[in-house]
PAKOLTI-725038 format. One record per residue (C-alpha): residue in one letter; x, y, z. Coordinates in steps of 0.02 Angstrom, whole numbers, plus 32768, in hexadecimal, padded with zeros to 4 digits. Layout:
N
aXYZ/...
END
This chain:
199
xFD145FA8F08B/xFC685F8BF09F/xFC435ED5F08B/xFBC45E47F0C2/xFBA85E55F172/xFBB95F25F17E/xFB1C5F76F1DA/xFAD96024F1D8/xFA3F6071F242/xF9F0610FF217/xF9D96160F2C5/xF93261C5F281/xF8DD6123F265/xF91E60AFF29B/xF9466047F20C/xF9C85FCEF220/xFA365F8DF189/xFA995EF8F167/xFAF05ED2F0CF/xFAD05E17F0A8/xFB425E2EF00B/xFBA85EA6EFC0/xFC105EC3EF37/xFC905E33EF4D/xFC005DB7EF4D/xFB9B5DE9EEC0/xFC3A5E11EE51/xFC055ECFEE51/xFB5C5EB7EE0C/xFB1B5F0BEEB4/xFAC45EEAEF53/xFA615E8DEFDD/xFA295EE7F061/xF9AC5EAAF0F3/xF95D5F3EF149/xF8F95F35F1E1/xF8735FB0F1F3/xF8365FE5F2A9/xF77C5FEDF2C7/xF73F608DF26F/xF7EB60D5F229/xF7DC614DF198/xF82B6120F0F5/xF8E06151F11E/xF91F617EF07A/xF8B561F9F005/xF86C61DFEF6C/xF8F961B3EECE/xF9256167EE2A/xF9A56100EDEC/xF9CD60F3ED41/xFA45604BED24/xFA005FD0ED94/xF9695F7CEDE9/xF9415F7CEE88/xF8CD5EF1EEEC/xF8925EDDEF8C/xF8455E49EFDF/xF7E15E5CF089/xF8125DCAF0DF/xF7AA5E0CF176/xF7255E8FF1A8/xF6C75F05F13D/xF70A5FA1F0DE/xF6C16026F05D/xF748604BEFD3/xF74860CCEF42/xF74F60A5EE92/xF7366118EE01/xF6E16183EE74/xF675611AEEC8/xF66260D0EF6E/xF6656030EF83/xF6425FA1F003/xF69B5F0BF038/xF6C35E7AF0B0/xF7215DE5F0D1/xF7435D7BF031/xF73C5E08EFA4/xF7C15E28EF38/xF7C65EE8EEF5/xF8125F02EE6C/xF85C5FAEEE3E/xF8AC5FD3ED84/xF9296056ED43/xF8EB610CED23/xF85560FBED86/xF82E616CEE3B/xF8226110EED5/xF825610DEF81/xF8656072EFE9/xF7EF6002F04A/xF7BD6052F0F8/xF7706002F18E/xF6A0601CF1AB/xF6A75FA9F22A/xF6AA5F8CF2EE/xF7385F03F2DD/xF7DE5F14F296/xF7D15F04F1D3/xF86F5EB9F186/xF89A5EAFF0C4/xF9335E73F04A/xF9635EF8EFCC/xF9C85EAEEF45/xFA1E5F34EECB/xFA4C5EDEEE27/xFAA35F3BEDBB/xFAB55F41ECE6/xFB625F26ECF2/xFBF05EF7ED61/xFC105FA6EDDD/xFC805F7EEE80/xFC9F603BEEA4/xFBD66057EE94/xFBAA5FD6EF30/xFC326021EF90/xFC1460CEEF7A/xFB4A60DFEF7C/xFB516078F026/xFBE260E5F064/xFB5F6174F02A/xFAE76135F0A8/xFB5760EEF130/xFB9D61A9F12D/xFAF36205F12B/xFAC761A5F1BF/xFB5C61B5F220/xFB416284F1F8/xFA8A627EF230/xFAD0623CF2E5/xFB2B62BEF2E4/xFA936346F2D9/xFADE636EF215/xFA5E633BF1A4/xF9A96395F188/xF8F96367F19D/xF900630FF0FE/xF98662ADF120/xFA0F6318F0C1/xFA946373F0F1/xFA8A6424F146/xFB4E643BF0EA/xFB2D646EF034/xFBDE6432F01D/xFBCA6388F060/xFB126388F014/xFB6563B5EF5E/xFBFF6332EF9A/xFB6F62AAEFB6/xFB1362D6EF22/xFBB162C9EEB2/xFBBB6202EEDB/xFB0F61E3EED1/xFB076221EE34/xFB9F61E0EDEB/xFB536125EE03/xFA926167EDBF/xFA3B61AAEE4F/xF9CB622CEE53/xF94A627AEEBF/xF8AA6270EE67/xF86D631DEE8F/xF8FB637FEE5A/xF9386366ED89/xF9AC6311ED5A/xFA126385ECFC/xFA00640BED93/xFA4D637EEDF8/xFAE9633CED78/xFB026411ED79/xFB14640EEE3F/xFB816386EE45/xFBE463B5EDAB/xFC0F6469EDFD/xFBED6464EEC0/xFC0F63C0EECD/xFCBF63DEEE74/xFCCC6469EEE3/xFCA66406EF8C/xFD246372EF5E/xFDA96401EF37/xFD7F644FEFEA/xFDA46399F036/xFCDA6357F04B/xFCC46298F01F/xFC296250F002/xFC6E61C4F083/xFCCF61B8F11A/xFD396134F17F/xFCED6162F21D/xFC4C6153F1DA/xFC7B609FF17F/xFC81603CF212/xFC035FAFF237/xFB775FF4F2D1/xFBAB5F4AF310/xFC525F7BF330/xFC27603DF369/
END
């Protein structure tokens, strides 16, 4: 279970997550994340949408750029970014030559346990892959199976990449993704769901 407490760190960019609260705290309504931001990291997840629930971020310290709507954005300690349903963004990134830090809260429309738990497993997994030398330049994995398997999740909770359509990507995870669970792929794994703190 991932719960309050849990950390993850993207070994690309160094971005180090802690979950602050998870789905036993806010009742399933989502998420809080804090996420600390070396100096100069690149955005660490690519460019998305979700369509049932809001995302906002808070810089509690540095300075970031952030993409809305397709625009870029600036930043710094003591904004609030807000980020609604259905519209293309990309997570707050550090511009600066300190550590930037930020708390994501995910609220969702409606009570969804399985959703916090299996979107963080998503990225807990991806990152444990990437150490491994399995994921691609864009932060995706080389496996079209465990791509399709990761994909499937994703878009099972309303997450999309925002350069690809959405009905090409329900028609991926409907099919391959079928396929890939059938084969044995999961979009998470145990040895990927432990805490860095305890690796």
């Amino acid at each position: 279970m991932i719960g309050a407490g849990f950390t993850t760190t993207d070994p690309v960019s160094g971005t180090h997550t802690t979950v602050l609260k998870g789905d036993r705290e806010t009742k399933g309504m989502g998420w809080e994340l804090e996420v600390r931001c070396p100096s100069s990291s690149q955005a660490h997840i690519l460019e998305h949408i979700h369509t049932t629930w809001t995302e906002t971020f808070e810089i509690t310290s540095g300075s970031a750029n952030y993409k809305l709507n397709g625009e870029v954005l600036s930043a710094s300690a003591g904004d609030i970014i807000v980020m609604p349903p259905n519209q293309p963004h990309v997570h707050p990134w550090n511009i600066g030559r300190t550590e930037m830090v930020y708390r994501q809260i995910n609220q969702f429309e409606k009570p969804s346990p399985h959703a916090a738990q299996d979107v963080l497993g998503v990225f807990a997994t991806l990152n444990g892959l990437s150490r491994e030398g399995k994921l691609d330049q864009r932060g995706l994995p080389k496996n079209i199976l465990q791509f399709a398997a990761s994909l499937r999740t994703l878009v099972k909770h309303g997450g999309y990449d925002a350069q690809v359509p959405i009905p090409v990507q329900d028609f991926i995870a409907g099919t391959l993704g079928r396929l890939a669970e059938a084969l044995g792929y999961r979009s998470s794994y145990p040895k990927y769901l432990v805490s860095d703190s305890k690796v």
